[in-house]
ZADREN-596680 format. One record per residue (C-alpha): residue in three letters; x, y, z. Coordinates in nm, 2 decimals. Layout:
% ZADREN-596680
+------+--------+--------+--------+
! rest !     xx !     yy !     zz !
+------+--------+--------+--------+
!  ALA !      X !      Y !      Z !
...
+------+--------+--------+--------+
//
This chain:
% ZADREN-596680
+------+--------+--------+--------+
! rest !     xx !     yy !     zz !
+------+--------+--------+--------+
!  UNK !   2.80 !  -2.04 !  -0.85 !
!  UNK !   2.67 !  -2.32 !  -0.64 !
!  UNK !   2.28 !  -2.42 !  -0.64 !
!  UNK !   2.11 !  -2.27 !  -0.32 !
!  UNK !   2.07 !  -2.61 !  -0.10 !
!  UNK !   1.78 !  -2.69 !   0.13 !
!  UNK !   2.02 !  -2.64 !   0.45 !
!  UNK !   2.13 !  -2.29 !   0.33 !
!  UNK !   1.77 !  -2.16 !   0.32 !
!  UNK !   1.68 !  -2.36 !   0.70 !
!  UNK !   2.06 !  -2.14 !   0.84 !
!  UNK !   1.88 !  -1.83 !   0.68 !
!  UNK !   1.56 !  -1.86 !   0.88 !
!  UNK !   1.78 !  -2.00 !   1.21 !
!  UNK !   1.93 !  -1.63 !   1.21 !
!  UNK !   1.60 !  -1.45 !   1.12 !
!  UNK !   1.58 !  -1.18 !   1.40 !
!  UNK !   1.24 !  -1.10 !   1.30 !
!  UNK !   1.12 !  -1.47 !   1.35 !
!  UNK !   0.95 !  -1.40 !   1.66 !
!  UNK !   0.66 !  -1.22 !   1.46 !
!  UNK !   0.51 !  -1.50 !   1.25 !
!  UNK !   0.36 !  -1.61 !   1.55 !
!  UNK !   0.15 !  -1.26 !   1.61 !
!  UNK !  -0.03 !  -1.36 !   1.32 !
!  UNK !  -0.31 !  -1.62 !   1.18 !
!  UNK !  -0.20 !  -1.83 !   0.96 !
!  UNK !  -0.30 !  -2.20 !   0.86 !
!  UNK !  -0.08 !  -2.52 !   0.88 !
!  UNK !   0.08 !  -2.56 !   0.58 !
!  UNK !  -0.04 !  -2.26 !   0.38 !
!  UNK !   0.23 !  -2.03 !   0.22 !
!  UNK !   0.09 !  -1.70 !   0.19 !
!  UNK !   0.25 !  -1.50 !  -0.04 !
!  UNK !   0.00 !  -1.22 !  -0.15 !
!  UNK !   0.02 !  -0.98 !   0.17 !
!  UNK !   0.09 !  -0.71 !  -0.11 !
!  UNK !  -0.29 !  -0.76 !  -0.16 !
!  UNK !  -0.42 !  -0.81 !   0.20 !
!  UNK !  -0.23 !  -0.89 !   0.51 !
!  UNK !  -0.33 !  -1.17 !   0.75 !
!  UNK !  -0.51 !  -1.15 !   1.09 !
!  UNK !  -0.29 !  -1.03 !   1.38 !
!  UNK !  -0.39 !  -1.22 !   1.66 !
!  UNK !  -0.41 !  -0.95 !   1.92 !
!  UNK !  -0.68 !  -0.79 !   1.69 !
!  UNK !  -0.96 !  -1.07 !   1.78 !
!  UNK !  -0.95 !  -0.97 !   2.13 !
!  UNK !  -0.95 !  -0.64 !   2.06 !
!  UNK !  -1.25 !  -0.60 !   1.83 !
!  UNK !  -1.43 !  -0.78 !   2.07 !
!  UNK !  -1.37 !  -0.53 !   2.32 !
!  UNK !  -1.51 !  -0.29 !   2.12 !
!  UNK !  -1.78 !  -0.46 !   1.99 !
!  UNK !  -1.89 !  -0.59 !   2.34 !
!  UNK !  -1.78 !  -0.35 !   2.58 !
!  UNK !  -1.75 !  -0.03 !   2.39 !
!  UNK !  -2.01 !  -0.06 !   2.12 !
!  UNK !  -2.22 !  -0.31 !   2.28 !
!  UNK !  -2.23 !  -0.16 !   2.68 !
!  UNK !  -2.10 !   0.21 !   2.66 !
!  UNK !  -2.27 !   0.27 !   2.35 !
!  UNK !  -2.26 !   0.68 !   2.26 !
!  UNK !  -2.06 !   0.74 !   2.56 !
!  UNK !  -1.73 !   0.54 !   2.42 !
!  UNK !  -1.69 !   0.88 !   2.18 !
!  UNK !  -1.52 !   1.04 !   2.49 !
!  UNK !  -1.52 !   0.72 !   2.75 !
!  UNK !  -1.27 !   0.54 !   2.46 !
!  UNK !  -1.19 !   0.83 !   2.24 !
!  UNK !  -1.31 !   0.68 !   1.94 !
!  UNK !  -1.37 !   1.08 !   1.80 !
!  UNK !  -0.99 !   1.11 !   1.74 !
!  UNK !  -0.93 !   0.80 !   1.63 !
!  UNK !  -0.87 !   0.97 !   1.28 !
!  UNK !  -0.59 !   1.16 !   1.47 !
!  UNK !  -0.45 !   0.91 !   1.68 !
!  UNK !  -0.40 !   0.61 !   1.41 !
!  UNK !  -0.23 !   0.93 !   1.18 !
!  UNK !   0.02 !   1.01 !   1.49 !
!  UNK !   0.08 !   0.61 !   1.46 !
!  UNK !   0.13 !   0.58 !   1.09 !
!  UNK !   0.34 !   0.95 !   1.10 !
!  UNK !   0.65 !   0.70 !   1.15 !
!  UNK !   0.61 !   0.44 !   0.92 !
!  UNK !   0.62 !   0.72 !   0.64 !
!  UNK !   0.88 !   0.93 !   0.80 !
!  UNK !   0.60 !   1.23 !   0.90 !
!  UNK !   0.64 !   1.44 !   1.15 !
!  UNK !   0.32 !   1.49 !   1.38 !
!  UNK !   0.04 !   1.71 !   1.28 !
!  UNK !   0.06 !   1.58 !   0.88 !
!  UNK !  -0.12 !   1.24 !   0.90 !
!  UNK !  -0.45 !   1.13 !   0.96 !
!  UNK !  -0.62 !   0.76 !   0.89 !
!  UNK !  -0.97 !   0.82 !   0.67 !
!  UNK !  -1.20 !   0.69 !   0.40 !
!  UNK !  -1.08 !   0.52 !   0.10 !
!  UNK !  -0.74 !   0.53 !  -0.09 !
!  UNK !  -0.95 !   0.66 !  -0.35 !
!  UNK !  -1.16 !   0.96 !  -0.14 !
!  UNK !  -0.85 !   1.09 !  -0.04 !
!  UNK !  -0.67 !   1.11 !  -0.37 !
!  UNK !  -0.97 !   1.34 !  -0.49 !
!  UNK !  -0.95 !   1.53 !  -0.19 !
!  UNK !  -0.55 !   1.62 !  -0.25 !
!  UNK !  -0.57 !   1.60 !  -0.59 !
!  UNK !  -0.91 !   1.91 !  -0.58 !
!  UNK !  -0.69 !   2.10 !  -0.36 !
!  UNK !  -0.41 !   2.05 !  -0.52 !
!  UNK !  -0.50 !   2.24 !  -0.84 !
!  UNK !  -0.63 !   2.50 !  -0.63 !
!  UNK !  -0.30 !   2.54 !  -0.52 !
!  UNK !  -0.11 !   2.57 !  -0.82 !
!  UNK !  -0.38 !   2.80 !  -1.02 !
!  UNK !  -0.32 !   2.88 !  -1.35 !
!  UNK !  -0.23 !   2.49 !  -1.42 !
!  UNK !  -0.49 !   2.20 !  -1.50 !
!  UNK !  -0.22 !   1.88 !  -1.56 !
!  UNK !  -0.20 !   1.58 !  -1.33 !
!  UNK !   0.12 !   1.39 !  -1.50 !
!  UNK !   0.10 !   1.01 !  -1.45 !
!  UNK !   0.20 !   0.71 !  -1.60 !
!  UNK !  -0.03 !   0.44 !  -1.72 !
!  UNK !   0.15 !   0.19 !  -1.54 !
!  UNK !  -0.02 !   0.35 !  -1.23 !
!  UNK !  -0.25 !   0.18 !  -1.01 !
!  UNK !  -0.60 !   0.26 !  -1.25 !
!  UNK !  -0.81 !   0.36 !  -0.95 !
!  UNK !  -0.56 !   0.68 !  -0.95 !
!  UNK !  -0.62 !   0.70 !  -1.32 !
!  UNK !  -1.02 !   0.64 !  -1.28 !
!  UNK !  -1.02 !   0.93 !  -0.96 !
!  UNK !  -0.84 !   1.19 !  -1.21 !
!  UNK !  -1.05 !   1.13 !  -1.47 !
!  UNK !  -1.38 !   1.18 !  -1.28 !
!  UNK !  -1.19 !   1.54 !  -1.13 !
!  UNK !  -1.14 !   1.59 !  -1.51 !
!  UNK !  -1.53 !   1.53 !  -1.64 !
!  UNK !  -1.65 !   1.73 !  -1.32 !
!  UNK !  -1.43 !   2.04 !  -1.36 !
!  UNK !  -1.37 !   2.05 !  -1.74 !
!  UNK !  -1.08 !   2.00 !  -1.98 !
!  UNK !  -0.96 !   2.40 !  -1.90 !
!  UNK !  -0.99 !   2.31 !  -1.55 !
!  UNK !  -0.84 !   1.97 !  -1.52 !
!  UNK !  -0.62 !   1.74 !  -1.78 !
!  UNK !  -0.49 !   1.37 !  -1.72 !
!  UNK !  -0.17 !   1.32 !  -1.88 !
!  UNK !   0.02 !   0.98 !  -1.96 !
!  UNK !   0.38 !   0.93 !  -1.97 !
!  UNK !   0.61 !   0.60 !  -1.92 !
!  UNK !   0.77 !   0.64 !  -1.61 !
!  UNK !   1.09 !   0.67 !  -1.72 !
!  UNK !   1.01 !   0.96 !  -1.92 !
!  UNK !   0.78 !   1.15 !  -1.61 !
!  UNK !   1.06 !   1.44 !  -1.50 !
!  UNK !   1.14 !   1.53 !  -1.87 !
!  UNK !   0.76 !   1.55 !  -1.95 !
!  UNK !   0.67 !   1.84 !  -1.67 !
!  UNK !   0.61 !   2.13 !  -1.79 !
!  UNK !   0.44 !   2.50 !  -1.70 !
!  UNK !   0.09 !   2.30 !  -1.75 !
!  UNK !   0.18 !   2.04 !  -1.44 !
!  UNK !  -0.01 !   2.11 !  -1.14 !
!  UNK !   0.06 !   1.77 !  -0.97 !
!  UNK !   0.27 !   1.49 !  -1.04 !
!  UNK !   0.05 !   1.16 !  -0.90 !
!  UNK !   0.27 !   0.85 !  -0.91 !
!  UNK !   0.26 !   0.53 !  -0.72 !
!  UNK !   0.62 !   0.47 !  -0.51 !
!  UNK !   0.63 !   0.12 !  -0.60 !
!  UNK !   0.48 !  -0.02 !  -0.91 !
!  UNK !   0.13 !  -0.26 !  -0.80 !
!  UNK !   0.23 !  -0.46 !  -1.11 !
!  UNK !   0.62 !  -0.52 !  -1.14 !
!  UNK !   0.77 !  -0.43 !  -0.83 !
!  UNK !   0.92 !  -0.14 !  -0.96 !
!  UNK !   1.04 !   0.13 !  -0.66 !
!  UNK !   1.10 !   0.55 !  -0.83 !
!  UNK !   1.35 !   0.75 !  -0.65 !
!  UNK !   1.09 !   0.93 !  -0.43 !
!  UNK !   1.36 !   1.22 !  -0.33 !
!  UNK !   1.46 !   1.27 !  -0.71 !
!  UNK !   1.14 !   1.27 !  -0.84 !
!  UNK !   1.01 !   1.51 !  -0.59 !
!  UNK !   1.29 !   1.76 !  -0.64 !
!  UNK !   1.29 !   1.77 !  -1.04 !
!  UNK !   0.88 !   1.86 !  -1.00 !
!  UNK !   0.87 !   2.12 !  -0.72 !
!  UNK !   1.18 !   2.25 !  -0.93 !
!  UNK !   0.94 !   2.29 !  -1.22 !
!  UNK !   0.70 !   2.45 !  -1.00 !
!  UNK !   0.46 !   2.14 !  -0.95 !
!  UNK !   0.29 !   1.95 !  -0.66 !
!  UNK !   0.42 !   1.58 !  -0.61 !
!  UNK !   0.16 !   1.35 !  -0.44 !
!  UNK !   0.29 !   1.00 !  -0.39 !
!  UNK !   0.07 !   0.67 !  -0.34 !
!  UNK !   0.22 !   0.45 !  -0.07 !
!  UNK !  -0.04 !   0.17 !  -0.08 !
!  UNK !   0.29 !  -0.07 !  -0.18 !
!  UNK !   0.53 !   0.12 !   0.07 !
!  UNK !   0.37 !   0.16 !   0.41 !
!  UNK !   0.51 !  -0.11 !   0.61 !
!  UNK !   0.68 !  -0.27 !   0.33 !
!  UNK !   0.96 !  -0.06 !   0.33 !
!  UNK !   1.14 !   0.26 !   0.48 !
!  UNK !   0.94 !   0.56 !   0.39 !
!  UNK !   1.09 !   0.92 !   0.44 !
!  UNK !   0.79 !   1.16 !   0.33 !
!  UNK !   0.92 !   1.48 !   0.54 !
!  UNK !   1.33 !   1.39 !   0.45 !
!  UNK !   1.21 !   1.36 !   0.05 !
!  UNK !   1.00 !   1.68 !   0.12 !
!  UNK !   0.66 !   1.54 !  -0.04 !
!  UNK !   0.37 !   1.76 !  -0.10 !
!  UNK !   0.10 !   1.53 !  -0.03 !
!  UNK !   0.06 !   1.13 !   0.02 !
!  UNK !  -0.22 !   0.89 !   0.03 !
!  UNK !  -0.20 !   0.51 !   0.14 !
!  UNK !  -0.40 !   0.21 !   0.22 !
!  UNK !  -0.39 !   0.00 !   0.56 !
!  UNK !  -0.49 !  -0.33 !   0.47 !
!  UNK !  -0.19 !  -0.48 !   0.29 !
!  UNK !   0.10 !  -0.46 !   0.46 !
!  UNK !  -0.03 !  -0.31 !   0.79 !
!  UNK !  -0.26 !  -0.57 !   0.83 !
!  UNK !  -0.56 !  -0.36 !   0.91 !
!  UNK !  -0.80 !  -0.65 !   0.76 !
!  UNK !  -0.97 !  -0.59 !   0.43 !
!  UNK !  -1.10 !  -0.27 !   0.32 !
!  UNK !  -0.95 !  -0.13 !   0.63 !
!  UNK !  -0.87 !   0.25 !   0.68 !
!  UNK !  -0.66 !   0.44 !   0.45 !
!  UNK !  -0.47 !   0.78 !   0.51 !
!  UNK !  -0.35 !   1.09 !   0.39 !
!  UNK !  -0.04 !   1.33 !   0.47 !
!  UNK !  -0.08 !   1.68 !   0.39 !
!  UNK !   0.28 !   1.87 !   0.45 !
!  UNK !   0.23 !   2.11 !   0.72 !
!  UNK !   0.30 !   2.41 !   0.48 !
!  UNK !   0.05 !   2.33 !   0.26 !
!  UNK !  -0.24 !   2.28 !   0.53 !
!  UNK !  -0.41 !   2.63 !   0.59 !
!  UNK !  -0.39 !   2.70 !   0.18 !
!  UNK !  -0.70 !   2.54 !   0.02 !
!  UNK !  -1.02 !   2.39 !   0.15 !
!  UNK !  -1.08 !   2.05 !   0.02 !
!  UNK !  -1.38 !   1.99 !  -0.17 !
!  UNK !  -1.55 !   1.73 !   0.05 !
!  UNK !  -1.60 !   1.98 !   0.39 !
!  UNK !  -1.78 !   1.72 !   0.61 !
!  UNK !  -1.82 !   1.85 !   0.95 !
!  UNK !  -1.52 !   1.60 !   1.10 !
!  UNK !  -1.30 !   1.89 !   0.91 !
!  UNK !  -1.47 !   2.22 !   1.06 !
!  UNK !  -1.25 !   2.36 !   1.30 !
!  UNK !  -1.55 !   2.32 !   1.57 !
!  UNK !  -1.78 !   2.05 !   1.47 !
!  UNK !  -1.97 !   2.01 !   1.78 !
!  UNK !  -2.08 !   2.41 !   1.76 !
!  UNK !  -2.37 !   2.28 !   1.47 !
!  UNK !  -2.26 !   2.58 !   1.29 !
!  UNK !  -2.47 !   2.63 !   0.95 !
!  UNK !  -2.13 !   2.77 !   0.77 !
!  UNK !  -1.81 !   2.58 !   0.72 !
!  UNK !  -1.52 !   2.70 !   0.91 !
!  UNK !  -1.23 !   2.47 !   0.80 !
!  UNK !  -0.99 !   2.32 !   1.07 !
!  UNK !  -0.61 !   2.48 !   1.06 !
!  UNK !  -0.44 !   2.17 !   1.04 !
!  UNK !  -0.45 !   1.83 !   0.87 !
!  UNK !  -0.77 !   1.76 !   1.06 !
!  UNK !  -0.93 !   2.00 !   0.76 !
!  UNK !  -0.94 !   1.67 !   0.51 !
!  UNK !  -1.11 !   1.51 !   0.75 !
!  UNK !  -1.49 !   1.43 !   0.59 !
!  UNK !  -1.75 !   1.20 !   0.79 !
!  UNK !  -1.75 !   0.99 !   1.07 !
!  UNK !  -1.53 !   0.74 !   1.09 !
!  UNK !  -1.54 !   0.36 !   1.09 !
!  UNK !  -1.48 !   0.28 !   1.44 !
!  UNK !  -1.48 !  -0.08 !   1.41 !
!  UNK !  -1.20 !  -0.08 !   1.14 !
!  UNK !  -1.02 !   0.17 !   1.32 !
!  UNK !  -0.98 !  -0.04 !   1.61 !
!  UNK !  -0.83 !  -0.28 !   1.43 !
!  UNK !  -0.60 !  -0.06 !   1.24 !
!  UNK !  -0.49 !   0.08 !   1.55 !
!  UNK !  -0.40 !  -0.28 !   1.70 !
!  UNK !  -0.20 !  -0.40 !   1.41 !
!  UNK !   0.00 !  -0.01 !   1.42 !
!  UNK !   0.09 !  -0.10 !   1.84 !
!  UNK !   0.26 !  -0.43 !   1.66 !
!  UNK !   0.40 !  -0.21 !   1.42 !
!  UNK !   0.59 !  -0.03 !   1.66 !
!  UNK !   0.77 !  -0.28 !   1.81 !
!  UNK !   0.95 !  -0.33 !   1.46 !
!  UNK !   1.29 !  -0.23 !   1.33 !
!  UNK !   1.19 !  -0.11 !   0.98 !
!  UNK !   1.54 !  -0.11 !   0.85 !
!  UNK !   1.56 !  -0.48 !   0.93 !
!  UNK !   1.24 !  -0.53 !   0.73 !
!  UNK !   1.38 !  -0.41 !   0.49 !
!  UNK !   1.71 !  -0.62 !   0.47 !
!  UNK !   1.53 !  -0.95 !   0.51 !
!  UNK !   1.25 !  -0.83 !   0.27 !
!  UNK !   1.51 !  -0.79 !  -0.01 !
!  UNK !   1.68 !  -1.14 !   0.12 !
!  UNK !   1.37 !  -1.32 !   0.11 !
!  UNK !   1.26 !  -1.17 !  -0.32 !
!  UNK !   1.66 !  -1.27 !  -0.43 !
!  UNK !   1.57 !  -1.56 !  -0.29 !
!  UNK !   1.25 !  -1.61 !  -0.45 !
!  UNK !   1.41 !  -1.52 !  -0.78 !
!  UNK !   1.71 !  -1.70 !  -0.76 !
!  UNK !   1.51 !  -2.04 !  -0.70 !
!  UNK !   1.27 !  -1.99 !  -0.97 !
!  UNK !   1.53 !  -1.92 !  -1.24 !
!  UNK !   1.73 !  -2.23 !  -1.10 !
!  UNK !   1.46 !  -2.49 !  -1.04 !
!  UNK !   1.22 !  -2.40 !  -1.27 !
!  UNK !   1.45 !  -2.36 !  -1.57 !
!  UNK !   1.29 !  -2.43 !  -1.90 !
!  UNK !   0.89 !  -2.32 !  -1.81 !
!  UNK !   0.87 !  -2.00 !  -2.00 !
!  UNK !   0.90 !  -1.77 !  -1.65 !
!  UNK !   1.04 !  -1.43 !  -1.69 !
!  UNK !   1.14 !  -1.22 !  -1.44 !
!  UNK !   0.88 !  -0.90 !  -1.45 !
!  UNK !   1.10 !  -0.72 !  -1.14 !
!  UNK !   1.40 !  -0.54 !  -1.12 !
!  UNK !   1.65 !  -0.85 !  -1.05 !
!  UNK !   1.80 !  -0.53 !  -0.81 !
!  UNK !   1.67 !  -0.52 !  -0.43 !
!  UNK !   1.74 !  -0.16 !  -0.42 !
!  UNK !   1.43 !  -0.04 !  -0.73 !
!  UNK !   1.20 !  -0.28 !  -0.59 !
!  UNK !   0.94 !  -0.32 !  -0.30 !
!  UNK !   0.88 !  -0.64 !  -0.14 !
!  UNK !   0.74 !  -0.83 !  -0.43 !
!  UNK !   0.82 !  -1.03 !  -0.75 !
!  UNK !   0.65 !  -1.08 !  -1.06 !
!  UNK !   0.72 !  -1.32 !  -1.30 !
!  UNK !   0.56 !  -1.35 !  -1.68 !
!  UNK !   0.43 !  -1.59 !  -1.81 !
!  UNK !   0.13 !  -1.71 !  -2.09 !
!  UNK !  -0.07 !  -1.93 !  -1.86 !
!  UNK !  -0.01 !  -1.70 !  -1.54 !
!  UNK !  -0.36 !  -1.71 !  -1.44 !
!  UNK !  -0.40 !  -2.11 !  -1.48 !
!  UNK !  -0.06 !  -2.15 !  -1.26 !
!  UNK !  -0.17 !  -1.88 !  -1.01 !
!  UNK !  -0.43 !  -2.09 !  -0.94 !
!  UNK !  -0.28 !  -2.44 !  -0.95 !
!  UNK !  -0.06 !  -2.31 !  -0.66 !
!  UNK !  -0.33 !  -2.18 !  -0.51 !
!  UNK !  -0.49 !  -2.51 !  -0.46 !
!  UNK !  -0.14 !  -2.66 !  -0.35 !
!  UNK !  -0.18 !  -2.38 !  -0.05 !
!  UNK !   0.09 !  -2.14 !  -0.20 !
!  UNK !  -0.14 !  -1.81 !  -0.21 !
!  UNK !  -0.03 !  -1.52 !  -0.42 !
!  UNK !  -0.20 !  -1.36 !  -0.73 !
!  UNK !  -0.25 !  -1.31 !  -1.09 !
!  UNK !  -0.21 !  -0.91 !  -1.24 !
!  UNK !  -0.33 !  -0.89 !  -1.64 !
!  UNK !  -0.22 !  -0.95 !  -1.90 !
!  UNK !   0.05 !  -1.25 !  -1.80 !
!  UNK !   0.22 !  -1.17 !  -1.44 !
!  UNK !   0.20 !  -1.37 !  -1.05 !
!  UNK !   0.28 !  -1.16 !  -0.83 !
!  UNK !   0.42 !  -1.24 !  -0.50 !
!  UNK !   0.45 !  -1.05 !  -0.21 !
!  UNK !   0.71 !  -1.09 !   0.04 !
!  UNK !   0.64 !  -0.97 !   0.42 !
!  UNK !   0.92 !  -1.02 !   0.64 !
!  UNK !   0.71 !  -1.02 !   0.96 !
!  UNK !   0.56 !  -1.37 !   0.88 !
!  UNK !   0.74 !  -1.50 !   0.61 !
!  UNK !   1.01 !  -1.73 !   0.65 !
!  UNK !   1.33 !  -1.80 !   0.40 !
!  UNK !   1.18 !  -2.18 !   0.41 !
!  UNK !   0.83 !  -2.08 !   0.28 !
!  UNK !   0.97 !  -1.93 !  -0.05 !
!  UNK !   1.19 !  -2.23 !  -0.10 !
!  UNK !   0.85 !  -2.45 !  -0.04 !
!  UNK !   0.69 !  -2.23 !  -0.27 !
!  UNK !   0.95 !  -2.27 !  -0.52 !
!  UNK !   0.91 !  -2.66 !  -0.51 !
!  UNK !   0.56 !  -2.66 !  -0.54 !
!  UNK !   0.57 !  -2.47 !  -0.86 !
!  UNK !   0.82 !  -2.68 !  -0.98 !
!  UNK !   0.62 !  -3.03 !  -0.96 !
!  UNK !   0.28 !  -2.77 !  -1.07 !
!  UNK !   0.51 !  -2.72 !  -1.39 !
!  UNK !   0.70 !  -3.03 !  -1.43 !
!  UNK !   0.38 !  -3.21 !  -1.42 !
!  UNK !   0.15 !  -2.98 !  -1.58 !
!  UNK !  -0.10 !  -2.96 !  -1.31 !
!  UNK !  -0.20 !  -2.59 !  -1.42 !
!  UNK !  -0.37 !  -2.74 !  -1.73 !
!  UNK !  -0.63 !  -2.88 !  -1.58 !
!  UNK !  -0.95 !  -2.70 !  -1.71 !
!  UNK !  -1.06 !  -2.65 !  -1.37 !
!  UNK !  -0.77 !  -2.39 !  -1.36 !
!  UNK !  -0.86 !  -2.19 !  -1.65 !
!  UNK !  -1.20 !  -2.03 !  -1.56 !
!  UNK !  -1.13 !  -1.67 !  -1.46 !
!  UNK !  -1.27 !  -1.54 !  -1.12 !
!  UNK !  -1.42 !  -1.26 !  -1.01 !
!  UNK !  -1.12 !  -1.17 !  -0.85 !
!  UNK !  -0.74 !  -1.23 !  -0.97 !
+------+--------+--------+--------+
//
């Protein structure tokens, strides 16, 4: 087969039809950011419009914006937005708190659903705050009440049993790349009469979701990776409709209560999704969420999806061509079809490489014990960054750059 040439790669991008979109974002000259798995870049269109709110809404209407701008169903309104990304139909999606507030608000109610069973089935492999947020359920209710249990993920549908309230997996690995059959999985555990709650903070916007098609329980997911929400932006849950008037959730802020504004002393839940609503919400990073999700729907996600896979068998290709001989090892299914939009590649001195690349303006990360992990986001990526990012790591490794000891002290962050 012959090598992938310089020209081939330029013809790729020249027939890009989602070219158009790398200029919607912030991005430096010369930088190759490859770690929008981790947090995507600054849509342009969002400056303007947090300073709208900041200025006009925030800073002249004050109070008044709750109605005058509707910022008290923004929680509703950026959920209606998302619904599509995930394949939801309305009324099962709302944007709120933290990744990790939500999965102990579904994962509470889910074992009040399924009474009479205490395991939530995982894998270790699973992104730990999902691990960490079961764990604390666990030492809060008690072992009768609540039990974490660790499989491999290829042995998850053999391992539930009549103990598993909940299956809690994450669609597409945070370390290798790694996609589960959402629909299969789903089936086997509602056929063993358990709950399946899928993490999509590696799905939503990276790839075609289908929550209502795969008939999911329950879902959580993150906004600031590839929805480019800006860092520690919104997250959001889906609740099935079927499931919302069965439980209360255990964190019954008065956003939830079917009529917040009557003051009343006793909790009266909402009747729809709106019930896993907790607190106020952050209006700033709402705004921006909800900016970045009007960009979002201008977007053909099938054809994110085809250039996304294009752009990582690129990315592999090139590595294991030009940078033959450097101890890299592929960490990803080499198929497009059981992975997200990133690549992983092992290797002893990850870290020290991760961050020799870094300095060469080729941004992606480091995942322990041994992986760089790149993430591949077809709005603003182009088919000539990843070859660029090949050749830098190919003069880092040819002329052992990454051993300089500046490279080898550890950051707070990897």
């Amino acid at each position: 087969m012959p090598a992938i040439s310089r020209d081939d790669v330029q013809a790729m991008d020249r027939s890009d039809d989602l070219a158009g979109y790398r200029a919607k974002f912030e991005l430096a000259e010369g930088l190759i950011y490859l770690d929008g798995n981790s947090l995507g870049p600054l849509p342009i269109a969002t400056i303007a419009r947090l300073r709208q709110g900041v200025e006009v809404e925030w800073g002249q209407d004050l109070i008044t914006s709750w109605n005058k701008h509707g910022w008290m169903h923004l929680p509703q309104r950026l959920g209606e937005k998302i619904a599509p990304l995930i394949g939801a139909a309305p009324g099962q999606v709302v944007a709120c708190d933290s990744t990790s507030v939500n999965l102990f608000k579904l994962l509470a109610a889910g074992l009040k659903m399924r009474p009479g069973r205490r395991v939530i089935l995982s894998d270790p492999g699973n992104f730990p705050t999902d691990l960490y947020m079961v764990q604390g359920l666990a030492e809060m209710l008690g072992p009768d009440k609540c039990e974490l249990r660790l499989v491999n993920e290829d042995e998850i549908v053999d391992a539930i049993d009549e103990d598993t309230a909940i299956v809690m997996l994450t669609h597409v690995n945070f370390r290798s790349g790694r996609k589960h059959d959402m629909k299969a999985v789903t089936k086997v555990a509602q056929e063993k009469g358990a709950l399946m709650l899928w993490d999509l903070a590696h799905s939503a916007g990276a790839l075609p979701v289908e929550l209502d098609d795969c008939n999911v329980d329950l879902a959580v997911g993150c906004s600031y990776k590839y929805l480019n929400s800006g860092p520690g932006g919104p997250a959001f849950l889906y609740v099935a409709k079927r499931h919302q008037d069965q439980v209360v959730q255990p964190l019954s802020g008065w956003h939830g209560h079917a009529s917040p504004f009557e003051f009343d002393t006793k909790y009266e839940p909402s009747g729809t999704v709106d019930r896993y609503l907790c607190g106020t919400p952050s209006v700033l990073a709402m705004l921006a969420l909800e900016e970045s999700l009007d960009l979002w729907a201008t977007v053909d996600m099938a054809k994110v999806r085809e250039k996304s896979i294009k752009l990582c068998d690129l990315f592999i290709s090139l590595v294991e061509e030009r940078c033959a001989g450097h101890g890299f090892e592929l960490a990803s299914p080499r198929n497009g079809d059981e992975r997200g939009s990133q690549v992983s590649f092992a290797h002893d001195e990850g870290y020290a490489i991760m961050q020799s690349l870094i300095a060469d303006k080729v941004i992606g990360d480091f995942r322990a014990p041994n992986l760089i992990r790149f993430g591949f986001t077809p709005l603003y990526t182009s088919y000539m960054d990843v070859w660029d990012a090949v050749e830098r790591l190919r003069v880092i490794m040819e002329e052992g750059r990454h051993k300089a000891a500046e490279f080898q002290v550890r950051a707070a962050v990897t």
